[in-house]
Steps between C-alpha positions, in 0.01 A plus 500: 500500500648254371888432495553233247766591219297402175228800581808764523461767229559823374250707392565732232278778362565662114480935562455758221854471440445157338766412832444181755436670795575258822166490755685285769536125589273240644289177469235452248198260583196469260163500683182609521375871547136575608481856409655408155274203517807298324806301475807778553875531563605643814823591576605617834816725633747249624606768745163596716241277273338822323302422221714597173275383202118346573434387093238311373529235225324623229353189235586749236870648632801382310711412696853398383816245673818622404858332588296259732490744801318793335141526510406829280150649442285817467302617765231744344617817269858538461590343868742179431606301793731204518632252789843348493508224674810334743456166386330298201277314703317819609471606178359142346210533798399841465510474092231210543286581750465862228448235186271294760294829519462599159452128391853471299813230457733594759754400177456833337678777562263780461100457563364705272564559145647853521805654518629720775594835355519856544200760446706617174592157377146437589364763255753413233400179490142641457606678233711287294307156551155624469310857451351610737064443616295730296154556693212521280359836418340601906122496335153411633500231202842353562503424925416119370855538320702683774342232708629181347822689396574612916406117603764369188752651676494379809619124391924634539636761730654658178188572341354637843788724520441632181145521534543687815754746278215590243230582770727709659620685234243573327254618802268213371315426900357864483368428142315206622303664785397745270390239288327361846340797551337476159395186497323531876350817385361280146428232738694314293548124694688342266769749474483553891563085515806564292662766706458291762729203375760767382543680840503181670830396278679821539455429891632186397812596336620627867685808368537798765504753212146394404374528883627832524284608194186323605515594860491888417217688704382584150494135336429286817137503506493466094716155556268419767195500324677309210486253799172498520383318224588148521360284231466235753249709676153609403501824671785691563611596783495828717911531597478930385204539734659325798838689453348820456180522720501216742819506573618842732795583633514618857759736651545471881701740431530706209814426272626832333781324288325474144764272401421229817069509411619461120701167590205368724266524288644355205627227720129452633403427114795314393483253790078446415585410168776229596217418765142494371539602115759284365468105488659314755834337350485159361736307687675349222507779216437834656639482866762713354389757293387708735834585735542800343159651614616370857838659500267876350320504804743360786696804358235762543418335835876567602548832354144591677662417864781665416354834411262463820818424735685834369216664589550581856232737562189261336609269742512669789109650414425158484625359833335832650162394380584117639564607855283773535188443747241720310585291189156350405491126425469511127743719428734323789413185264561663169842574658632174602365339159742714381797417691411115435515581105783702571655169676383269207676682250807568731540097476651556148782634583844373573638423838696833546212705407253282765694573787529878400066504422475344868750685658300807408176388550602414902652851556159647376340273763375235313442266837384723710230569244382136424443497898223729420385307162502122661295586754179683279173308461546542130579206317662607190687747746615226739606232165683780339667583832625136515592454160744847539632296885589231307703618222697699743538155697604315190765732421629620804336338833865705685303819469196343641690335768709818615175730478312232708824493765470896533122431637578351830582807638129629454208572714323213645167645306665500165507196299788373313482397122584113525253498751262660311534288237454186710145625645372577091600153432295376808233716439474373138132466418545340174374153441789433274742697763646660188644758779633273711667287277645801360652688861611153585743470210598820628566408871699171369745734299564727791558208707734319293835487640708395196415889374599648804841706546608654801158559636377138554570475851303808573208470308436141629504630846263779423278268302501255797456819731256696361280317183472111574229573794302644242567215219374226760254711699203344311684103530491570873143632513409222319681191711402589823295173592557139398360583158492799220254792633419559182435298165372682214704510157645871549656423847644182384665657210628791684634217774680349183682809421613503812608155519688566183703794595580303869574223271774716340649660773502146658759425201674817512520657854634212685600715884198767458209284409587224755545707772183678379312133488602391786441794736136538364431136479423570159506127388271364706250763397603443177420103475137603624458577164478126428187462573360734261285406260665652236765265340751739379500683842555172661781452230649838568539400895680189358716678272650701783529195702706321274714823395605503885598121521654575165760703670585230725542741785515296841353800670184471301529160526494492880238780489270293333518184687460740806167621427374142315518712190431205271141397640343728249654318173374188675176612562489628183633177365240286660172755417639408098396171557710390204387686250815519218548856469742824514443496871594142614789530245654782671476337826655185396753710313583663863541151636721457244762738485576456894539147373721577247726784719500247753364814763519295856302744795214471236524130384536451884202692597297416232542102569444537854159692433372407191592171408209324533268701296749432214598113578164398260656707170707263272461681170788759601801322750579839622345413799641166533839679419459739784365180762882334396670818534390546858554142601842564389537809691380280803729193443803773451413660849466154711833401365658808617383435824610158517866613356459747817384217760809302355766746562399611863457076603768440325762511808696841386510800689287817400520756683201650602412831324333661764838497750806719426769414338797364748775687369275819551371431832871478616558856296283659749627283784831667433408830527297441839797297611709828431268705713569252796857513463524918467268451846735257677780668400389828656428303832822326480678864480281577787619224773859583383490854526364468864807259590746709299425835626480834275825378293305247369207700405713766247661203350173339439367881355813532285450133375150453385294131420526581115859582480637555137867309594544090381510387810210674659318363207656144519407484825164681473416194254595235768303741724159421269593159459466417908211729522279313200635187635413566859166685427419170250598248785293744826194499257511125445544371824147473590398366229791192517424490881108507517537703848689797646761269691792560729762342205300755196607792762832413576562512099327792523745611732771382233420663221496845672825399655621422115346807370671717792838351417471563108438884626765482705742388262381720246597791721804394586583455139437881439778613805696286339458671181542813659775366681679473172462885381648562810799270474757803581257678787613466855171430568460172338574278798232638671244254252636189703303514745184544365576198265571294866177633661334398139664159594374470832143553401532220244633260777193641735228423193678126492522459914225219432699314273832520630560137609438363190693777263760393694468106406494627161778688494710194623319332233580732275882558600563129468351515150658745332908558491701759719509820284819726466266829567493637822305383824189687450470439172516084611229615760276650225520174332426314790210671602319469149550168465360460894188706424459289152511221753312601790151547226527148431594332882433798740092407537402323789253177528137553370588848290600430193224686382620790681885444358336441144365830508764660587749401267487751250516744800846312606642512133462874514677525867742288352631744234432777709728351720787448245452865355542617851854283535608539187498907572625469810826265311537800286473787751775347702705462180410852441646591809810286447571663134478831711751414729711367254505829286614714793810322450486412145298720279565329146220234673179513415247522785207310346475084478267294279191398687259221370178412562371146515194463446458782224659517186657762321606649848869547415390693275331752702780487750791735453854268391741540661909494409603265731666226334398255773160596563310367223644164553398510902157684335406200253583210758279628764218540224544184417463370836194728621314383129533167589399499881180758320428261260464178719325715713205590260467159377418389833284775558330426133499124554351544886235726336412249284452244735251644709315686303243200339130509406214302636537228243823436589694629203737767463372819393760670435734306328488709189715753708790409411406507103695759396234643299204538770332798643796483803770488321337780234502683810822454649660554139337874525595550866875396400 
């Protein structure tokens, strides 16, 4: 429907009231209309694109332009339509293509020379502008007279309307068939000849009023005969004996409603003299004058299934004859006859009452009956059965659809109606396949998707489940070998059906029918078929082909260059040897369009396999176009490749896919490292709690690994940090080493000693923190001597290394200046900055190996050292503030402690109120950082040294980028 503005109008009907009555809005389009076989206006609902007025253009209609949007006119007796029009332009187009019809100047403004009036002003006129037709006397002698005065008339539509006045009026038809009567009983030709020409103009005056009289029961035959005798004709014809004695009416079942037989059998007559009797209209002068005769009988025909429909009980008699098994075959035929001529004339009526006709028809069990009727031997039984299917497809293919869904619940045995209908069309014995042709139409409509609601889905499935083994049952018999099993006409018509409907689905079901192909291998069976002698089946294989490439569907595409699918079309190609014809022009046109869409897989496969055969055809360069194509395909992959070769020679790094990422690798190093640590820990606890006795062991239960406190966690961090390292450095040795030597188990030895010292410190960090809840318990002195024995141990782990901490903490003292913090705070100091010193000067000739690989082990014994001082510094200050409150309570107990090596640790210290102590705190901080600090950078720059590749160059100079994998990791251990 169309939306442009120039074709929106109004249409506007005149009622008995002499009032415009409004019919709706839409868009008007002049076309042409087969069943009124001529140009006519449509104009369709702009709302749900109804039809609202289907008119033709009459060569004799007035029709009138008013205001330049107003198209007025007369549409048969008393029924006056007009179309108002949005816009001019509309108006201008419609206005000519009506003047273009009736041959006028679209420059006038009305196309015939009469005026639009009322009936009254009508007969006024009449009266006052002329008298009215006075008939000659109705006479034997005078029918030459009445029959040039009834053909003078018909020139104007005023003098036909007043013609049609008198024989009305003055009951002039019935006194010419009793003048027919005497002149056929006188034998009396001439006068016979004369009749003739008059009834043939009354038909022609196309007046309803005149029909009515002439198609009584009791002056139907009379007019008939009257028929008869055609001048043009030597003999007359027989028309009365056909109607009455050849012609019987059967009743399947007998109609007891006088007023329905009346209506069909006048209808009967009326519609054989439109038919047979009258002359066919010319199509210039007379293609018109007979609408009137049309509109008599499609209003009996309507009024007919209307009377039938009401009658509930006829219909039911009739279904029970349909469906019942002792019905005989005649009478079984007689019946559905009946219901196809009760179809036909349904077709007449509007949309509304169609749905209603059906609707009724189904609950009788109208489809369970025709599975009955398509299945009978007899012909005009199994035709009339199909013709009633398919006008219950065209209409409404949803009630087809839903009854056919309702069937897949049935019996294995019983067969279903689509199916049904799919074995008469393969079973179609025809030559012509009239049958076929006929149940495929209907298969396509209940296939097509676009008319589907909510049921698509689930009648595809059931289609696909239960009805398309049947459709390609004889395609599959027939493809078994290389070539068709069978070649006569019928099969290969029958195949062609097929092919068609396949052809369809191809283009409609896109997910059922492929999966449907491709699990049978349908294809490849199917392309067997082109090497049939038949050309059109060899076409119709072809035709499916290039519906599927059509799609451009890589899975089809890949299918076929699986299975070599395009060797048929070449074979077929090369057996045409040439010839120009629909075949070879296909198969170029194939060629062409995966040209043209630029499809690769099959340019790619088809170069690779087929080239050759083609290279020698220059009068198409599709195949020369395809050759490029490929080489250009080539050329693009080769200079990926080298773009590839280029990066990985070209001197940066890639990493290799196939090895986990660094940054991951030392994720899950992490977590095993944290395993070790939990596991050293516990033996740690273990060799204390046998020194320390039972005291030590409910101090280690009431201060678990994990503690929740800042400085168990601090610590537990620096804890983790001398495992990794120590596990890291242990793991490595052999590898830096090349053998299990003396020096790689002496830093062995180390890095336990530094792991057992960060334990050791770690516990003495948590009596320390319980130390401090217990600040005002007697019992708080009793800690001291743990922390002492905790001392010892550490001195015992470093017996080896004795000598030279001592150097270094001469070295040390000298370096750094006296501190205003007490003694063993200076000590603490002193004994970092000698462990710091002893990793870089405390290995012996001929280990440095050894030394190297222990140097992360040594920086963790070095902090674990200066925890364990710095908590001994504030224990004794503890102690101190304790002593101090017993004689001055206003103090408070508590002094800042710091931490060297780890930041933040004030913070996790309590502060203390001491004015003094913050000062003394931040000096020896400063101190201890600065003895730590040279200390690592020894220990980094020592590492460094010794650890070098074969080649000779460092490897692991990138440590000290701040943004490497180490320092990633040390920035998530900190």
């Amino acid at each position: 429907m169309t939306t442009d503005t120039r074709r929106r109008v109004k249409l506007y009907a005149l009622n008995a009231e002499r009032q415009w009555d409004d019919r709706g809005t839409g868009h008007v389009s002049s076309t042409y209309v087969d069943r009124l076989k001529g140009i006519s206006l449509l104009v369709r609902a702009e709302s749900d694109g109804s039809l609202l007025l289907e008119s033709k253009i009459q060569p004799d209609t007035a029709y009138q332009k008013q205001q330049d949007t107003l198209i007025v006119w007369s549409e048969g007796d008393n029924f006056d339509l007009a179309l108002s029009f949005q816009e001019k332009a509309g108006c201008d187009e419609i206005w000519e293509k009506i003047c273009q019809v009736q041959g006028k100047d679209p420059s006038v403004e009305i196309t015939q020379d009469i005026v639009e009036e009322s009936e009254d002003e009508r007969f006024e006129d009449m009266s006052d502008t002329a008298p009215p037709i006075e008939l000659p006397p109705c006479e034997l002698s005078r029918l030459e007279d009445i029959s040039e005065t009834i053909q003078s008339c018909l020139s104007t539509p005023l003098r036909k309307e007043k013609l049609s006045m008198a024989l009305e009026s003055e009951s002039y038809i019935k006194k010419l068939l009793n003048l027919f009567n005497v002149c056929e009983d006188l034998d009396n030709t001439e006068g016979l000849h004369h009749l003739f020409e008059i009834f043939k103009n009354i038909f022609l005056l196309n007046k309803n009023a005149l029909f009515e009289i002439m198609f009584a029961d009791d002056t139907i035959f009379d007019v008939v005969g009257c028929l008869e005798y055609d001048p043009s004709v030597a003999q007359p014809k027989k028309h009365r004996q056909y109607l009455k004695q050849l012609a019987r009416f059967r009743e399947a079942v007998p109609i007891k409603n006088q007023d329905v037989l009346a209506k069909i059998h006048q209808t009967f007559r009326v519609q054989y003299i439109q038919d047979i009797i009258l002359p066919t209209p010319s199509v210039f002068v007379e293609d018109n004058m007979l609408n009137t005769l049309s509109s008599f009988i499609f209003f009996n025909k309507v009024e007919i299934v209307t009377m039938i429909q009401d009658d509930e009980r006829f219909l039911l008699d009739v279904f029970a004859v349909l469906t019942d098994p002792a019905t005989c075959d005649a009478k079984r035929r007689d019946t559905v006859l009946f219901l196809k001529e009760f179809c036909n004339y349904a077709q007449n009526l509007q949309p509304q009452g169609k749905d209603s006709f059906y609707k009724t028809l189904t609950c009788l069990g109208i489809l369970q009956a025709l599975e009955l009727t398509l299945v009978m031997n007899d012909k005009k039984t199994k035709s009339a059965s199909i013709d009633i299917l398919t006008a219950i497809v065209e209409f409404s293919p949803l009630v087809v659809r839903n009854y056919t869904l309702n069937q897949a619940n049935r019996p294995e045995g019983e067969r279903m109606l689509l199916n049904i209908a799919i074995e008469q069309m393969l079973n179609d014995s025809e030559p012509e396949l009239g049958i076929a042709v006929q149940l495929m139409g209907i298969v396509k409509i209940l296939l097509e998707p676009e008319n589907m609601l909510t049921e698509k889905g689930d009648f595809l499935n059931f289609f696909y489940k239960y009805s398309v083994q049947t459709l390609v049952a004889p395609l599959m018999l027939n493809t078994m070998g290389d070539r068709p099993q069978n070649e006569d006409y019928q099969t290969a018509q029958l195949l062609g059906i097929v092919l068609d409907i396949l052809s369809f689905c191809v283009e409609h079901h896109s997910y059922h029918i492929k999966n449907f192909l491709l699990q049978k291998d349908l294809l490849k069976r199917i392309l067997v078929l082109m090497k049939s002698t038949h050309t059109f089946l060899v076409l119709g294989a072809l035709r499916l082909l290039r519906k599927i490439i059509a799609l451009k569907d890589e899975f089809y595409n890949r299918h076929i260059v699986k299975c070599n699918l395009f060797a048929p079309v070449v074979d077929a190609f090369i057996r045409n040897n040439g010839r120009y014809n629909l075949l070879e022009s296909a198969i170029l046109e194939l060629f062409e369009f995966i040209k043209l869409e630029d499809i690769r897989t099959l340019c790619v496969y088809f170069v690779e396999n087929f080239s050759k055969i083609f290279d020698e055809i220059e009068y198409v360069q599709t195949f020369k176009y395809l050759k490029n194509r490929y080489d250009q395909y080539q050329d693009r992959l080769k200079d990926r490749d080298k773009m590839e070769n280029r990066t990985d020679g070209g001197g940066r790094f890639r990493r290799d896919q196939r090895q986990m990422e660094e940054e991951e690798e030392m994720w899950f190093n992490e977590e095993d490292d944290f395993t070790e640590e939990i596991d050293t820990y516990n033996n740690v606890m273990k060799s204390v709690s046998e020194k320390n006795g039972p005291q030590t062991q409910n101090q280690q239960k009431s201060s678990p690994p994990h503690s929740t406190s800042p400085h168990s966690g601090l610590l537990g961090n620096l804890s983790s940090t001398a495992s990794a390292t120590a596990t890291s450095a242990s793991s490595g040795a052999p590898v830096a080493s090349g053998s299990s030597s003396p020096e790689a188990i002496s830093a062995d030895e180390q890095t336990q000693a530094a792991v057992h010292l960060a334990a050791a410190a770690n516990i003495a960090l948590q009596h320390h923190q319980q130390q401090q809840q217990q600040q005002q318990n007697p019992f708080q002195q009793q800690t001291q001597p743990e922390i002492a024995e905790l001392q010892q141990q550490l001195s015992s782990v470093e017996a080896p290394q004795s000598q030279e901490l001592e150097l270094s903490q001469s070295a040390a003292a000298s370096a750094s200046p006296p501190s205003s913090s007490s003694s063993l705070e200076a000590s603490t100091s002193s004994s970092s900055a000698s462990s710091s010193s002893s990793s870089s000067s405390s290995s012996p000739p001929g280990s440095s190996a050894a030394a190297s690989l222990c140097d992360s082990a040594t920086v963790a014994a070095v902090a674990a050292s200066q925890f364990l001082s710095t908590i001994a510094t504030a224990m004794a200050a503890s102690v101190t503030a304790a002593a101090a409150t017993t004689s001055s309570p206003s103090l408070s107990p508590a002094p800042a402690v710091s931490s060297p090596d780890i930041e933040n640790a004030d913070a996790q210290l309590p502060p203390s109120d001491d004015a003094n102590s913050p000062v003394s705190g931040e000096q020896d901080a400063n101190s201890t950082e600065t003895a730590s600090s040279d200390a690592d950078k020894a220990t980094a720059k020592k590492g460094l040294v010794d650890y070098e590749s074969d080649s000779g160059e460092d490897d692991y100079e990138e440590d000290e980028d701040s943004e490497g994998p180490q320092a990633q990791k040390r920035a998530r251990l900190a």
